[in-house]
Predicted model as a PDB file, atoms N, CA, C, CB and O in Angstrom, pLDDT in the B-factor column:
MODEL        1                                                                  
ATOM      1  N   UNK A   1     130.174  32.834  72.669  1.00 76.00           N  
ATOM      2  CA  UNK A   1     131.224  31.928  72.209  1.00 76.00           C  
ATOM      3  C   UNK A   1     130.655  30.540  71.981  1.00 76.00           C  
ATOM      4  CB  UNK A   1     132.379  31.872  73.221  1.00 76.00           C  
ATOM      5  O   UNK A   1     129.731  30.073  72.647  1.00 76.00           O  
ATOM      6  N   UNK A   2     131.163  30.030  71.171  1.00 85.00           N  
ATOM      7  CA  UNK A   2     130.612  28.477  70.460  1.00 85.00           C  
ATOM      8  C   UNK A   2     132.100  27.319  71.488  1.00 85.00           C  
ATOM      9  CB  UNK A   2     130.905  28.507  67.781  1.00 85.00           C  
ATOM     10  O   UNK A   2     133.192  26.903  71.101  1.00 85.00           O  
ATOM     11  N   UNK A   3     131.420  27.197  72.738  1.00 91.00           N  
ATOM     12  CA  UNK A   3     132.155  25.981  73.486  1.00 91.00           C  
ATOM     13  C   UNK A   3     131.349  24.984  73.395  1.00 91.00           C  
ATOM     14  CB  UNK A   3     132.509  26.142  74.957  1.00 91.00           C  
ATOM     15  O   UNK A   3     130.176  25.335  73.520  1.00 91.00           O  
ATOM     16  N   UNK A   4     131.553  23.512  73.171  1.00 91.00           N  
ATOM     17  CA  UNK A   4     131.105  22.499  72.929  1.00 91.00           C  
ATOM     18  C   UNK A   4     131.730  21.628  74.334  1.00 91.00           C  
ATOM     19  CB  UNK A   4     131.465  22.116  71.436  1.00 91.00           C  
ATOM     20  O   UNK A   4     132.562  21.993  75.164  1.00 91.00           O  
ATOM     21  N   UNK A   5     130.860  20.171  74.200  1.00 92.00           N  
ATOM     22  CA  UNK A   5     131.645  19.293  75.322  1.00 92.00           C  
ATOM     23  C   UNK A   5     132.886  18.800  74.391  1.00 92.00           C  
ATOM     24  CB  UNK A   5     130.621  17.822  76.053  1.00 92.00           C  
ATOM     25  O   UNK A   5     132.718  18.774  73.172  1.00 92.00           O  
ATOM     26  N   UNK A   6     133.712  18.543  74.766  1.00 92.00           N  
ATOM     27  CA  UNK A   6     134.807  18.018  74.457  1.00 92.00           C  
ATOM     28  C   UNK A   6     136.053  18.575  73.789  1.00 92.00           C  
ATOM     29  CB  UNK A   6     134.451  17.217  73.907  1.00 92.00           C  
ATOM     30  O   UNK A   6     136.866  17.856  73.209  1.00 92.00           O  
ATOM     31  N   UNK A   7     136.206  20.477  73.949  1.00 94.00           N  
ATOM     32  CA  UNK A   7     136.626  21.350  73.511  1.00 94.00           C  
ATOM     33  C   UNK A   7     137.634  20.781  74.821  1.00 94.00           C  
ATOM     34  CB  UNK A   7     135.799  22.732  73.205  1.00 94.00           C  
ATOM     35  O   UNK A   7     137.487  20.041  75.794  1.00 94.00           O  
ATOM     36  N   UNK A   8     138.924  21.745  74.109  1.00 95.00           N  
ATOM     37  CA  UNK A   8     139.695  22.045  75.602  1.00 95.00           C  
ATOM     38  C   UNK A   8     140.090  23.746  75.364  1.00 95.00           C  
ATOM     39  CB  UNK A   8     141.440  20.845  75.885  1.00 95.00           C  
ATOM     40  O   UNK A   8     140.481  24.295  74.334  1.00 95.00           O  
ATOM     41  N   UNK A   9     139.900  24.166  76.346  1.00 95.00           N  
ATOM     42  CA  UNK A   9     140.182  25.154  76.361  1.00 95.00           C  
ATOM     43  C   UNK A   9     141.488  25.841  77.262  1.00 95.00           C  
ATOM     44  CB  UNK A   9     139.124  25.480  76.521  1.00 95.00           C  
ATOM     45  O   UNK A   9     141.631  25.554  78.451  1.00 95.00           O  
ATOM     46  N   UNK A  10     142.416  26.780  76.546  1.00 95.00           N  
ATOM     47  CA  UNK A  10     143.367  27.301  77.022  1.00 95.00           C  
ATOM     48  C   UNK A  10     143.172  28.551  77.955  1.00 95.00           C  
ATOM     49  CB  UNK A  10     144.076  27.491  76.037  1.00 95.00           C  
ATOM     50  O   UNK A  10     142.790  29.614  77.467  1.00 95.00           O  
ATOM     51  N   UNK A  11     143.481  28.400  79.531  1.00 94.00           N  
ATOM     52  CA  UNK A  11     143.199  29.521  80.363  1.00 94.00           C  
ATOM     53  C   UNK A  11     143.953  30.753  80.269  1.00 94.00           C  
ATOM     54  CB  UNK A  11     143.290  29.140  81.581  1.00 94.00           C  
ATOM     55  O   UNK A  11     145.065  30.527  79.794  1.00 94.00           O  
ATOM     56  N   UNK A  12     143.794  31.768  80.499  1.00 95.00           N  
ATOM     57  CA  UNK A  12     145.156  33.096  80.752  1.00 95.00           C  
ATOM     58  C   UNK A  12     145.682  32.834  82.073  1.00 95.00           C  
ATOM     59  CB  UNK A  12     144.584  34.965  80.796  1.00 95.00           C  
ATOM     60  O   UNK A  12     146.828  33.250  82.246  1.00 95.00           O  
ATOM     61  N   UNK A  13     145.052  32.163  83.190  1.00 93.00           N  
ATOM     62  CA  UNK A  13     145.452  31.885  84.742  1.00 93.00           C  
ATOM     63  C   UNK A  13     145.266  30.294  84.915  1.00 93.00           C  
ATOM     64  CB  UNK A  13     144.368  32.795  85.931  1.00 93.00           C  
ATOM     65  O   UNK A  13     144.361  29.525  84.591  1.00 93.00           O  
ATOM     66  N   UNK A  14     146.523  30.122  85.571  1.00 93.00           N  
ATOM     67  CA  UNK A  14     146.635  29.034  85.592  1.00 93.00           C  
ATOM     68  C   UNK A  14     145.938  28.100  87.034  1.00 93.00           C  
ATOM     69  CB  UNK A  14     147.979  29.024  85.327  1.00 93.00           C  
ATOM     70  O   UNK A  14     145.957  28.491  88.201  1.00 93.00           O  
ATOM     71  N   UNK A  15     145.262  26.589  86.438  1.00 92.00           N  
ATOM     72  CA  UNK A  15     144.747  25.938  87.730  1.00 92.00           C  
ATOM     73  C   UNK A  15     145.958  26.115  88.998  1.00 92.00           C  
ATOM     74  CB  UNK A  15     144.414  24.180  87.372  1.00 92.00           C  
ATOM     75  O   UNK A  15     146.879  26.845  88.633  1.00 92.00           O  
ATOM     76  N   UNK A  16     146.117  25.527  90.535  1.00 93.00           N  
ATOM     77  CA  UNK A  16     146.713  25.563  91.386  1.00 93.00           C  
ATOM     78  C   UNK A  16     148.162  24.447  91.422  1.00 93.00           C  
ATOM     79  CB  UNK A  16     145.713  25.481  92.268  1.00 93.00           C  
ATOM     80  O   UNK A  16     149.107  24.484  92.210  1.00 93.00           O  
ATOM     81  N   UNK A  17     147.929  23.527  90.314  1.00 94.00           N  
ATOM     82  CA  UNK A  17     148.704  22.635  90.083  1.00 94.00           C  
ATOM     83  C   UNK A  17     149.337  22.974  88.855  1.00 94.00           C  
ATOM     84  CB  UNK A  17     148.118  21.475  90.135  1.00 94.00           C  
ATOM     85  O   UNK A  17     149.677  22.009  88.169  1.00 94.00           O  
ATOM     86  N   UNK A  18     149.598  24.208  88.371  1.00 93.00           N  
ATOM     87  CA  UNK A  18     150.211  24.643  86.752  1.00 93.00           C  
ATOM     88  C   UNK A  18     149.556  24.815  85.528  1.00 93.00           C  
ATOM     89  CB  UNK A  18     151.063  23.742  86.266  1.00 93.00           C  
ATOM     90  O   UNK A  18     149.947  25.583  84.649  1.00 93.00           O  
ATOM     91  N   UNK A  19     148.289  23.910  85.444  1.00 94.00           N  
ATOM     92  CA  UNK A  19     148.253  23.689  84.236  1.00 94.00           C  
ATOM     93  C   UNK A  19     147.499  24.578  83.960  1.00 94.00           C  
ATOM     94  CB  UNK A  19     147.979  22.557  83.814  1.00 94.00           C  
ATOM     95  O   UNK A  19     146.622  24.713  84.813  1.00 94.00           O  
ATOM     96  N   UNK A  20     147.425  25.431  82.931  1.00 95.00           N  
ATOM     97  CA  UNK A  20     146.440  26.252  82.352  1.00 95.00           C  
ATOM     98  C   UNK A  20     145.289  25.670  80.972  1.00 95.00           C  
ATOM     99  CB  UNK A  20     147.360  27.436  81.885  1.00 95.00           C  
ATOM    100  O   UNK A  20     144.810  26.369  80.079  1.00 95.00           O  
ATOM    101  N   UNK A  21     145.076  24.047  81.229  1.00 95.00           N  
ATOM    102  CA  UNK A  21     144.765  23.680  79.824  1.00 95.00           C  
ATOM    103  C   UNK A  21     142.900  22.866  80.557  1.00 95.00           C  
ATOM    104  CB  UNK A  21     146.418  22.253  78.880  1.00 95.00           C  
ATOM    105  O   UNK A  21     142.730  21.748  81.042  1.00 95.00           O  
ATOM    106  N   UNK A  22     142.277  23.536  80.426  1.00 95.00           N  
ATOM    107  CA  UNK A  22     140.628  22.656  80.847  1.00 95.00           C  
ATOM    108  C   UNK A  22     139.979  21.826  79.577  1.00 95.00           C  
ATOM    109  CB  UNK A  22     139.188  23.983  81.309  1.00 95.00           C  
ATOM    110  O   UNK A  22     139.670  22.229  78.455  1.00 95.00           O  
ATOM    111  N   UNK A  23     139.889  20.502  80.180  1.00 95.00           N  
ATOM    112  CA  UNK A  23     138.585  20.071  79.066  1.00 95.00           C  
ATOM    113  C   UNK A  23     136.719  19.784  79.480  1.00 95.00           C  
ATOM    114  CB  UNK A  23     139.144  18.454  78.459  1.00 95.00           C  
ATOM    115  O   UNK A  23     136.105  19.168  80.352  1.00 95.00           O  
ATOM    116  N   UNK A  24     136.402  20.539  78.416  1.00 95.00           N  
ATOM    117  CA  UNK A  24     134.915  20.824  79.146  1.00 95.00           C  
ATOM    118  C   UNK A  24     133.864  19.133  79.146  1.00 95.00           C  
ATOM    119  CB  UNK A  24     133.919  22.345  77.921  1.00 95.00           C  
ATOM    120  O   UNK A  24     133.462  18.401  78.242  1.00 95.00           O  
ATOM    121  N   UNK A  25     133.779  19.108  80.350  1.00 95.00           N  
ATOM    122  CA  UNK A  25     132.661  18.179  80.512  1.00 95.00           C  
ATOM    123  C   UNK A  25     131.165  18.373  80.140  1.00 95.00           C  
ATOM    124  CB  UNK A  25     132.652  17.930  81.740  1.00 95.00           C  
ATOM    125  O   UNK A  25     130.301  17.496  80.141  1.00 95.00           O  
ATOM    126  N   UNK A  26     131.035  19.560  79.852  1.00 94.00           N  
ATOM    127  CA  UNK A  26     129.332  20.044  79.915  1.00 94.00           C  
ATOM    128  C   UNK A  26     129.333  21.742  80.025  1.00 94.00           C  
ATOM    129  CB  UNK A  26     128.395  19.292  81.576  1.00 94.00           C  
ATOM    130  O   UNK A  26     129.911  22.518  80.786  1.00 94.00           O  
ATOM    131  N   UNK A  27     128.520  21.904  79.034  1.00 92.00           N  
ATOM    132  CA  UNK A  27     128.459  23.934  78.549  1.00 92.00           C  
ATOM    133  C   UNK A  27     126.973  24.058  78.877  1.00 92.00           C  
ATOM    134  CB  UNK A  27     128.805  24.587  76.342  1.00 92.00           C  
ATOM    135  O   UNK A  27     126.262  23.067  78.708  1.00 92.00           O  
ATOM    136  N   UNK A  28     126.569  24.933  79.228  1.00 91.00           N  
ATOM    137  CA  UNK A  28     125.523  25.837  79.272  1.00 91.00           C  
ATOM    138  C   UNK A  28     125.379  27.143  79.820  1.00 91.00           C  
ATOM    139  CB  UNK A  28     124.753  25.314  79.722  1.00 91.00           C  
ATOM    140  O   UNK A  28     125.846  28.125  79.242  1.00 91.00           O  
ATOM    141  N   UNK A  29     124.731  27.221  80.954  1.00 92.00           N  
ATOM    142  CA  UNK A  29     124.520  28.612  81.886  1.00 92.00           C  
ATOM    143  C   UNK A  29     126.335  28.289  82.771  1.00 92.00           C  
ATOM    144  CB  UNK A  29     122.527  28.482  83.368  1.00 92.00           C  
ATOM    145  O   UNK A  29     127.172  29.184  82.653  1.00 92.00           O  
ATOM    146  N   UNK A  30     126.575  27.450  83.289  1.00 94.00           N  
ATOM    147  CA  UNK A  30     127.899  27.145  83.697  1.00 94.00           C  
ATOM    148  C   UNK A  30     128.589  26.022  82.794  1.00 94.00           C  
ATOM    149  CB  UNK A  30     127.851  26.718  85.162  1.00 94.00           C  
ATOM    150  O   UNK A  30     128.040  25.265  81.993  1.00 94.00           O  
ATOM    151  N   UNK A  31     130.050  26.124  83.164  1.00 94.00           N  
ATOM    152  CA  UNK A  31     130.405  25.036  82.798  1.00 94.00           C  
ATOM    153  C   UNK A  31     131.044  23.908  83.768  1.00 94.00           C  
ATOM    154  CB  UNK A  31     131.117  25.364  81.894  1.00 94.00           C  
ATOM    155  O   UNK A  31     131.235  24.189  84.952  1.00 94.00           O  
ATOM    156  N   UNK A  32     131.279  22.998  83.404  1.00 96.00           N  
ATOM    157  CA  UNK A  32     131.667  21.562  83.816  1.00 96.00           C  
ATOM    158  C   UNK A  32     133.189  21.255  83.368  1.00 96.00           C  
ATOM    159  CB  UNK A  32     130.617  20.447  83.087  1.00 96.00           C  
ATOM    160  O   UNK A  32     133.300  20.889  82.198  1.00 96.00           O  
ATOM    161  N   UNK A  33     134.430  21.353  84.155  1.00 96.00           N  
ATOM    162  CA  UNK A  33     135.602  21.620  83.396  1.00 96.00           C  
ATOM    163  C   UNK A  33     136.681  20.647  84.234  1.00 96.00           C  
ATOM    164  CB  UNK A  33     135.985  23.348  83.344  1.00 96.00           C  
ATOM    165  O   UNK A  33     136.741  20.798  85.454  1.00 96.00           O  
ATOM    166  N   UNK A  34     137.445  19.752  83.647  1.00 96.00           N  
ATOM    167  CA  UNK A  34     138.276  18.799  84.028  1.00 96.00           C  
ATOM    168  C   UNK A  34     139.603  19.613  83.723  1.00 96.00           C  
ATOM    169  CB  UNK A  34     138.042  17.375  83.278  1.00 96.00           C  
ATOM    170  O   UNK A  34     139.774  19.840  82.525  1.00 96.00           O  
ATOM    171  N   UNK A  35     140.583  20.097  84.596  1.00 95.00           N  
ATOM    172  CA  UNK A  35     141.837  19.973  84.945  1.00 95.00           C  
ATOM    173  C   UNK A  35     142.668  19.031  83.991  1.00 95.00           C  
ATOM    174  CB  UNK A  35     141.840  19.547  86.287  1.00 95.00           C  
ATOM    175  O   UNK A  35     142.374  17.836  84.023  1.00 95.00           O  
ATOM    176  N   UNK A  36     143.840  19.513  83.008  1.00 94.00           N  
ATOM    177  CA  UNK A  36     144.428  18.532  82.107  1.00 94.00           C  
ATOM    178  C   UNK A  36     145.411  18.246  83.091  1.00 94.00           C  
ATOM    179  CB  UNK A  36     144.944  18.983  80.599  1.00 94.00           C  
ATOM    180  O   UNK A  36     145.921  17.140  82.911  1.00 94.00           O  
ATOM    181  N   UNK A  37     145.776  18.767  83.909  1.00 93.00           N  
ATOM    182  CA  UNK A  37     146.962  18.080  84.350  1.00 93.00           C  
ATOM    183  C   UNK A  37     146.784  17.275  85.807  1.00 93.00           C  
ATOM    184  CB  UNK A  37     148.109  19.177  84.439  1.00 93.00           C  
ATOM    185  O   UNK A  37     147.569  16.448  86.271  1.00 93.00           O  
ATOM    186  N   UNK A  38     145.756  17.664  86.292  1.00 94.00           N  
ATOM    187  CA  UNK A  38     145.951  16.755  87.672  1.00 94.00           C  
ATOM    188  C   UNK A  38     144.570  16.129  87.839  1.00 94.00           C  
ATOM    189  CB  UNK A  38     146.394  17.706  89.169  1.00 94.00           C  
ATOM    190  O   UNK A  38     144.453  15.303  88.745  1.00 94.00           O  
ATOM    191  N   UNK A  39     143.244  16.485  86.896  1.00 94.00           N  
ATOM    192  CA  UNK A  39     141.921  15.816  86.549  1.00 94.00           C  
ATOM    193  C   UNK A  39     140.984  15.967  87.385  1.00 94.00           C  
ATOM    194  CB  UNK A  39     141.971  14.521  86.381  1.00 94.00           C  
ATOM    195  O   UNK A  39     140.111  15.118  87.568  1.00 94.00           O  
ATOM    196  N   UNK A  40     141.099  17.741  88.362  1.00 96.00           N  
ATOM    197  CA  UNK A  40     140.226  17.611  89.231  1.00 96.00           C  
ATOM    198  C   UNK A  40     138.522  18.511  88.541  1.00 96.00           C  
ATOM    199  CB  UNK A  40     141.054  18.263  90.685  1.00 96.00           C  
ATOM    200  O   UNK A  40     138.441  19.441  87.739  1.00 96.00           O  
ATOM    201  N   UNK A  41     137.847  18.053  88.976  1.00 96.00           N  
ATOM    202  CA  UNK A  41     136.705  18.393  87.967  1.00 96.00           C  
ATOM    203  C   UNK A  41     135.776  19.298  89.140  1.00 96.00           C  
ATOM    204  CB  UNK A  41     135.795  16.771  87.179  1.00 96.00           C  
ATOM    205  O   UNK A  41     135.157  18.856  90.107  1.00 96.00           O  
ATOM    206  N   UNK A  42     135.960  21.049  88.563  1.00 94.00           N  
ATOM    207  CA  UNK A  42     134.560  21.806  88.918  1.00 94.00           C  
ATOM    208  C   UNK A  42     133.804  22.445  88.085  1.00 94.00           C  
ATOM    209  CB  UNK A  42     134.672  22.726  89.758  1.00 94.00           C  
ATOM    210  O   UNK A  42     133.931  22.387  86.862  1.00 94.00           O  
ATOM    211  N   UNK A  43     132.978  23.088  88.679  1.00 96.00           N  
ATOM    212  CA  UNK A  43     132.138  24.060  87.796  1.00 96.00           C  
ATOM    213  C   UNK A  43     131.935  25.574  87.744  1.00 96.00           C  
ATOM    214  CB  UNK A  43     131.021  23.714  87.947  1.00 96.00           C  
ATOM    215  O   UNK A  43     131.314  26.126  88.653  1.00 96.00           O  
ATOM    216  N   UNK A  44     132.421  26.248  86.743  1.00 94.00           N  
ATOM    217  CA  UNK A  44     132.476  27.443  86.783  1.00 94.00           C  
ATOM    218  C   UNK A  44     130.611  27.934  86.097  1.00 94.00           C  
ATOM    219  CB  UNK A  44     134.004  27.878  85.864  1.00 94.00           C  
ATOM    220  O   UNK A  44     129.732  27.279  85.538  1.00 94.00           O  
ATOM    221  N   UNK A  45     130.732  29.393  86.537  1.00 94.00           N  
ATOM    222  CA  UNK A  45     129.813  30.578  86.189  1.00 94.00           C  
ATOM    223  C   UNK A  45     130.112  30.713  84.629  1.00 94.00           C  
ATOM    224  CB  UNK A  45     130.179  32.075  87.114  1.00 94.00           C  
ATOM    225  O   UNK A  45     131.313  30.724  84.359  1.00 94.00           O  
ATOM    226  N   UNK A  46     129.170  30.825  83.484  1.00 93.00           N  
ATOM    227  CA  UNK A  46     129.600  31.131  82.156  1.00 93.00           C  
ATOM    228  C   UNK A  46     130.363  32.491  82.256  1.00 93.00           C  
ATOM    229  CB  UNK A  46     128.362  31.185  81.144  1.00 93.00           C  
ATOM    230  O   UNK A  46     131.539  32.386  81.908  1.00 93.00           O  
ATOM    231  N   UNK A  47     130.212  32.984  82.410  1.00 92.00           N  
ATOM    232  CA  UNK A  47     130.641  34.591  82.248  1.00 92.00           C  
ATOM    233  C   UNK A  47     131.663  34.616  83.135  1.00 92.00           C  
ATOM    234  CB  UNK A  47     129.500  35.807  82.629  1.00 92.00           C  
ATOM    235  O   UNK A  47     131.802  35.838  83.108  1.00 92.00           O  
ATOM    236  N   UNK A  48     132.348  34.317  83.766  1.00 92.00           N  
ATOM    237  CA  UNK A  48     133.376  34.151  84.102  1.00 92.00           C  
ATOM    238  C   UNK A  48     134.745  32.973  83.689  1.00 92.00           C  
ATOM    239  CB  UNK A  48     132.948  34.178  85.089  1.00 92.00           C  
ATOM    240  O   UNK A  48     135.880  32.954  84.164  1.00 92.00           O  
ATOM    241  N   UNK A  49     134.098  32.013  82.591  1.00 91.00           N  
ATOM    242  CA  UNK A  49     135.546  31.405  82.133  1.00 91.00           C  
ATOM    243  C   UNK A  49     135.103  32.249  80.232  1.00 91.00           C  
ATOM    244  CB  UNK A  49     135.709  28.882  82.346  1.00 91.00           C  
ATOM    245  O   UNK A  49     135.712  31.853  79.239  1.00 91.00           O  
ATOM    246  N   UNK A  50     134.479  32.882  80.179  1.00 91.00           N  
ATOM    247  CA  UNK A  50     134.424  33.432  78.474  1.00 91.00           C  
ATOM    248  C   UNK A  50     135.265  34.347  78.742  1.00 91.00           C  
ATOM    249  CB  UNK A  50     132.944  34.077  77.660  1.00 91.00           C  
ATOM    250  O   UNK A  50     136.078  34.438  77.822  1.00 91.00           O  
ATOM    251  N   UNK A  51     135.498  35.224  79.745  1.00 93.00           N  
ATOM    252  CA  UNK A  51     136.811  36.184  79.669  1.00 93.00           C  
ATOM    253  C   UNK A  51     137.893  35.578  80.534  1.00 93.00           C  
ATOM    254  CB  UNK A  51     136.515  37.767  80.229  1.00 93.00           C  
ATOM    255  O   UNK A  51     138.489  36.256  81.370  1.00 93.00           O  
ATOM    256  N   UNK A  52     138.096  34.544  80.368  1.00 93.00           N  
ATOM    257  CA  UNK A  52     139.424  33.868  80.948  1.00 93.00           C  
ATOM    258  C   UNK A  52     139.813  33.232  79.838  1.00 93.00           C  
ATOM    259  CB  UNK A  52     139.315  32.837  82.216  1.00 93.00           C  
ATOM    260  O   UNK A  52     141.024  33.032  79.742  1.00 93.00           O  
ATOM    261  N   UNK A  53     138.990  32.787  78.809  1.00 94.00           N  
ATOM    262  CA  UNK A  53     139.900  32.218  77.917  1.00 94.00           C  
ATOM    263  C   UNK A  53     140.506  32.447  76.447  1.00 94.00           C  
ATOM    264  CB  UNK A  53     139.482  31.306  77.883  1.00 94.00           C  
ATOM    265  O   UNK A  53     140.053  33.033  75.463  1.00 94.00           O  
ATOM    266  N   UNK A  54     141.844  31.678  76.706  1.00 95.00           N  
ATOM    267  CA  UNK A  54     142.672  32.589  75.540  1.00 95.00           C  
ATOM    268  C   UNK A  54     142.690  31.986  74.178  1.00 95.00           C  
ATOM    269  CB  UNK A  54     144.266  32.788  75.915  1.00 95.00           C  
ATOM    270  O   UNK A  54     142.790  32.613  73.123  1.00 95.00           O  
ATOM    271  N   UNK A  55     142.570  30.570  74.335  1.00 95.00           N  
ATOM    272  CA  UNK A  55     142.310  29.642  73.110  1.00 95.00           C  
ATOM    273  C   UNK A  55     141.262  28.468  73.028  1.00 95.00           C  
ATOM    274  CB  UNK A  55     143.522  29.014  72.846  1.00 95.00           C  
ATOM    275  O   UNK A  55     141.039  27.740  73.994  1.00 95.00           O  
ATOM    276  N   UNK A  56     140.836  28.377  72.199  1.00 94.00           N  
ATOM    277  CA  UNK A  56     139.563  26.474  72.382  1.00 94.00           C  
ATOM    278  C   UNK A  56     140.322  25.980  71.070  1.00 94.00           C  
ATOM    279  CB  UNK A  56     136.922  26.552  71.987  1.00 94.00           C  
ATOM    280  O   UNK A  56     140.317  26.514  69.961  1.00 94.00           O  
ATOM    281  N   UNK A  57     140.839  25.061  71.398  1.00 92.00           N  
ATOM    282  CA  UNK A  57     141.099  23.759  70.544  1.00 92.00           C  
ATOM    283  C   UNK A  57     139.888  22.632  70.793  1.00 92.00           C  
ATOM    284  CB  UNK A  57     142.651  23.065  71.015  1.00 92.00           C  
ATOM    285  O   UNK A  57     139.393  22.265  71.858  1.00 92.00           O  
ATOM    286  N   UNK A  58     139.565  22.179  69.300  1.00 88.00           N  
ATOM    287  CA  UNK A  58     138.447  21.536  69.402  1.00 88.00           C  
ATOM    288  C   UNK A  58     139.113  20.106  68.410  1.00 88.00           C  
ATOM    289  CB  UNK A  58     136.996  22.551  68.816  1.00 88.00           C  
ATOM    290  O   UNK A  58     139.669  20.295  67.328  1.00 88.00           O  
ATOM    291  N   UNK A  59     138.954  18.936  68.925  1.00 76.00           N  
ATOM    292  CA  UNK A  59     139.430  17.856  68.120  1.00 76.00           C  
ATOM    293  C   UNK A  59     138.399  17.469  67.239  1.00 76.00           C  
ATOM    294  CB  UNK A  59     139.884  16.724  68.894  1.00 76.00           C  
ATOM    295  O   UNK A  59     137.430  16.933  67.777  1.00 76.00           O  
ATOM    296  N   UNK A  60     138.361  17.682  65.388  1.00 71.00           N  
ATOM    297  CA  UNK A  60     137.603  17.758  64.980  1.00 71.00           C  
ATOM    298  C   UNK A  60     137.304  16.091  64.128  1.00 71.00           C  
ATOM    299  CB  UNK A  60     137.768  19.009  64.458  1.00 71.00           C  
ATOM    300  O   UNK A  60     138.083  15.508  63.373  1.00 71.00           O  
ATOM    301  N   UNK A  61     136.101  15.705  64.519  1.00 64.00           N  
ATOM    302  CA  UNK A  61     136.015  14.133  63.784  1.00 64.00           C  
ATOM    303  C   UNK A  61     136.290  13.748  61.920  1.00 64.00           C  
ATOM    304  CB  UNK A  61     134.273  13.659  64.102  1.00 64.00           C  
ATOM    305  O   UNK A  61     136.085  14.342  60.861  1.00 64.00           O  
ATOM    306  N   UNK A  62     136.738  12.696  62.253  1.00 58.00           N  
ATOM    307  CA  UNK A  62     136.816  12.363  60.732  1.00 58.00           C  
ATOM    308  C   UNK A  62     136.544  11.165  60.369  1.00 58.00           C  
ATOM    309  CB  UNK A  62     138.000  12.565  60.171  1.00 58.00           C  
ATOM    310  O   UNK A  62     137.238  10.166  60.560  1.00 58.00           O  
ATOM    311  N   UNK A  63     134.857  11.284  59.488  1.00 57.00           N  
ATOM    312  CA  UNK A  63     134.834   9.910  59.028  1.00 57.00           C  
ATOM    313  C   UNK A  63     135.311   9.208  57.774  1.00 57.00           C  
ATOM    314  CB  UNK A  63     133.748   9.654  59.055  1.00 57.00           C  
ATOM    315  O   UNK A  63     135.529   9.788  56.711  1.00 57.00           O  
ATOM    316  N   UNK A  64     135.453   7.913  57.986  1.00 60.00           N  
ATOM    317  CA  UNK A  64     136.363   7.448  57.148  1.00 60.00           C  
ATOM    318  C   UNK A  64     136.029   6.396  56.244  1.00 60.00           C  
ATOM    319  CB  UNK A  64     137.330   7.110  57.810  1.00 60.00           C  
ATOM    320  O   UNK A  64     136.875   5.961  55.463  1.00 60.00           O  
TER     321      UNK A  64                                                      
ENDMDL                                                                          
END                                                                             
């Protein structure tokens, strides 16, 4: 999967505080993932958030 930093990605299970929405701090062998709703920041195993997730919205730049 093509995850970038600054993707957010939509979970199928939700964090402990509701939100099911992560934005990635940092991709590689793991990732680096900030909590949208309450901003707590850990790090997951790759292979374990690629089959957790259901959508990546990526905010795409525009120069002007």
């Amino acid at each position: 999967m093509d995850i970038r930093t600054g993707d957010i990605l939509t979970m199928k299970k939700n964090h402990p505080c509701g939100s099911n929405e992560m934005f990635v701090l940092r991709s590689g062998m793991d990732f680096r993932l900030r909590c949208v709703g309450c901003g707590r920041e850990f790090m997951v195993a790759r292979n374990k958030i690629e089959k957790n997730i259901r959508k990546v919205r990526r905010e795409e730049k525009t120069d002007v």
